[in-house]
C-alpha positions as CSV (number, residue, x, y, z in Angstrom):
1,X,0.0,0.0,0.0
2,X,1.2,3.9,-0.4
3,X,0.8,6.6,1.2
4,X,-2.1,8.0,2.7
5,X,-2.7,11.8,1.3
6,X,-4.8,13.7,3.6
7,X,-7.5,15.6,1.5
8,X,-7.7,19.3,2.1
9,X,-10.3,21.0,1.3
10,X,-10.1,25.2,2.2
11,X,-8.3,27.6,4.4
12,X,-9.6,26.3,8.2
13,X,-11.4,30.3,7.6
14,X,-13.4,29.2,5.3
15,X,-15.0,26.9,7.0
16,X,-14.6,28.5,10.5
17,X,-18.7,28.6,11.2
18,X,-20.8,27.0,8.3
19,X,-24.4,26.9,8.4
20,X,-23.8,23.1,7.8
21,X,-22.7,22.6,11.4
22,X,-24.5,25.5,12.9
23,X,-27.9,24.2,12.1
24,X,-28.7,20.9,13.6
25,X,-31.9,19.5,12.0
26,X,-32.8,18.5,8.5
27,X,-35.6,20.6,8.3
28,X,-33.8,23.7,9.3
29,X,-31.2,22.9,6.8
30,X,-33.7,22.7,4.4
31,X,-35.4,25.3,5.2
32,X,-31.8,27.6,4.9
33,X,-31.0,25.9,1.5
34,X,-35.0,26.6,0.1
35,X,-34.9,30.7,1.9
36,X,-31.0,31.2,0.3
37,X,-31.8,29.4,-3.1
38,X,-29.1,27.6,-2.9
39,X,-28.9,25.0,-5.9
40,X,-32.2,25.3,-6.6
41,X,-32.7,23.7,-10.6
42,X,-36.6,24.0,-10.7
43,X,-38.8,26.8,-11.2
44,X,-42.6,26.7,-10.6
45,X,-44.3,29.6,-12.5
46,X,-47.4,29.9,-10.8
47,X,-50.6,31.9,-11.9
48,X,-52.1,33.1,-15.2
49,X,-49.1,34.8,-17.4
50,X,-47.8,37.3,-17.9
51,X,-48.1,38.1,-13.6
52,X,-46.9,34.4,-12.8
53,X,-45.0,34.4,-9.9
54,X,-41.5,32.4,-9.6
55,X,-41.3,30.0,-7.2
56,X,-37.8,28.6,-7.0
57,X,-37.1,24.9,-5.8
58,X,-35.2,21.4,-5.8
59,X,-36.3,18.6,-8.2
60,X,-35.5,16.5,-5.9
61,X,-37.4,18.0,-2.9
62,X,-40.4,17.6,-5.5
63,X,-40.1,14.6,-6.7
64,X,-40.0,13.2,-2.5
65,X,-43.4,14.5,-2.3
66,X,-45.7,14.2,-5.5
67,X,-46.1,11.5,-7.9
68,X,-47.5,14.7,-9.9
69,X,-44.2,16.5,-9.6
70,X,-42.4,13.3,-10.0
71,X,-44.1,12.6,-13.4
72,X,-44.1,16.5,-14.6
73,X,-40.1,16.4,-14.5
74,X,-39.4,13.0,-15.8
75,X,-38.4,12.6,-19.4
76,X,-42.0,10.4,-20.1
77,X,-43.6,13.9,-19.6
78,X,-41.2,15.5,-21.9
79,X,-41.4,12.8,-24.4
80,X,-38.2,10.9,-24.4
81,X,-39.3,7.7,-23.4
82,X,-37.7,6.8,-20.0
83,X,-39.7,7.2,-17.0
84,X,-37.3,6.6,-14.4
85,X,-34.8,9.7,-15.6
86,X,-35.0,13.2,-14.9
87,X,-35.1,15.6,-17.5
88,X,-33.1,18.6,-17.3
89,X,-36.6,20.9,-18.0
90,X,-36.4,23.3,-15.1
91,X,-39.4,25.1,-15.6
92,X,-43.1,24.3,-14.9
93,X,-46.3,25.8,-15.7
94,X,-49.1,25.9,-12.9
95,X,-51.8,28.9,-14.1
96,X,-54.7,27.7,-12.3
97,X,-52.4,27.8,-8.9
98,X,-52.5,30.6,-6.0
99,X,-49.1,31.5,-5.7
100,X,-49.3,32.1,-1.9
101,X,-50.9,28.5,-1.7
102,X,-47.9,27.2,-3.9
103,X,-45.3,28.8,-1.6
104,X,-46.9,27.7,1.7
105,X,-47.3,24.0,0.1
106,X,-43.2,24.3,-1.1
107,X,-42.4,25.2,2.5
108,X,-44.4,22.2,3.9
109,X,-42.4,20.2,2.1
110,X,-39.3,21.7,3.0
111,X,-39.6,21.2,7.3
112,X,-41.6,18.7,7.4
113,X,-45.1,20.7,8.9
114,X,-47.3,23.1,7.8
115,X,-46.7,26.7,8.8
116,X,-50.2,28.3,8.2
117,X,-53.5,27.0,10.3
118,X,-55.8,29.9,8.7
119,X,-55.2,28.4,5.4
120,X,-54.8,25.1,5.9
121,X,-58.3,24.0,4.1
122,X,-57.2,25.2,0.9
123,X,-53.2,23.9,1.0
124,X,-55.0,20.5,2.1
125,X,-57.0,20.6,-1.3
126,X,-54.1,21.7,-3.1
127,X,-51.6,18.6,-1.4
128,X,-54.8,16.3,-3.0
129,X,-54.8,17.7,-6.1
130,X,-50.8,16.7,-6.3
131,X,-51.4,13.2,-4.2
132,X,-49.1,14.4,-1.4
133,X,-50.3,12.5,1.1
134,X,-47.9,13.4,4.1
135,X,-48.8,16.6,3.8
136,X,-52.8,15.7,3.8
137,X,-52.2,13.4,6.9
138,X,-50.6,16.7,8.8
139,X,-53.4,19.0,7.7
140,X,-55.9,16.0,8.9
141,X,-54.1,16.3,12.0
142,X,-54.1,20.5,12.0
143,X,-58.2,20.4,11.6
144,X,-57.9,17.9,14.7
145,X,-56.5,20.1,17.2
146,X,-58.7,22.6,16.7
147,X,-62.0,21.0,16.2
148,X,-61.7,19.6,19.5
């Protein structure tokens, strides 16, 4: 065997406080990555053009949460024939959406929970219309609590 190389990476400044180590949960480090727009590759352009609103985002992310989403970015949708491969389309159309329903659904997906109880009726018809059904069960349990 040779010799081991250590890697090295940066100046130890660089990397003196990221937000890698400073945050501690998934969802917050989601939720930094989604606020920052860090890497982001999709954009949802929500509402009737030309006022659409941009609504950046992660393939990925989408593609966890909706069978919709999953099936809007896969090459099938955009005609090339496999249906396991993402297509590099970064850019999709949802006119008949609320933006401000859109961007509270993005979030939910995100960290995990819901954020807004006044509108959780319509984000819970909106998470059915894309078959989202983690986010559905949540709402469910939102409507639960204060029911009772």
């Amino acid at each position: 065997m040779g010799e081991i190389i250590p890697l090295v990476v940066g100046s130890p400044q660089k990397f003196e406080n990221p937000w890698q180590i400073q945050m501690k949960t998934l969802e917050e480090k989601w939720a930094h990555v989604l606020k920052n727009e860090l890497y982001t590759d999709t954009v949802l352009l929500v509402g009737p053009e030309p006022s659409s609103v941009s609504v950046p985002c992660h393939k990925v992310i989408l593609i966890l949460h909706s069978p919709v989403f999953e099936s809007m970015l896969s090459l099938r949708w955009a005609g090339a024939g496999k249906s396991n491969s993402i297509s590099t389309k970064d850019e999709i159309h949802l006119p008949e959406d609320d933006p401000g329903l859109i961007k509270l659904l993005i979030s939910c997906f995100y960290n995990g929970k819901p954020t807004a109880v006044d509108e959780a009726l319509d984000l819970l018809l909106l998470a059915k219309k894309i078959y989202m059904s983690t986010c559905c069960h949540q709402m469910y349990s939102v409507f639960t609590i204060f029911i009772k």
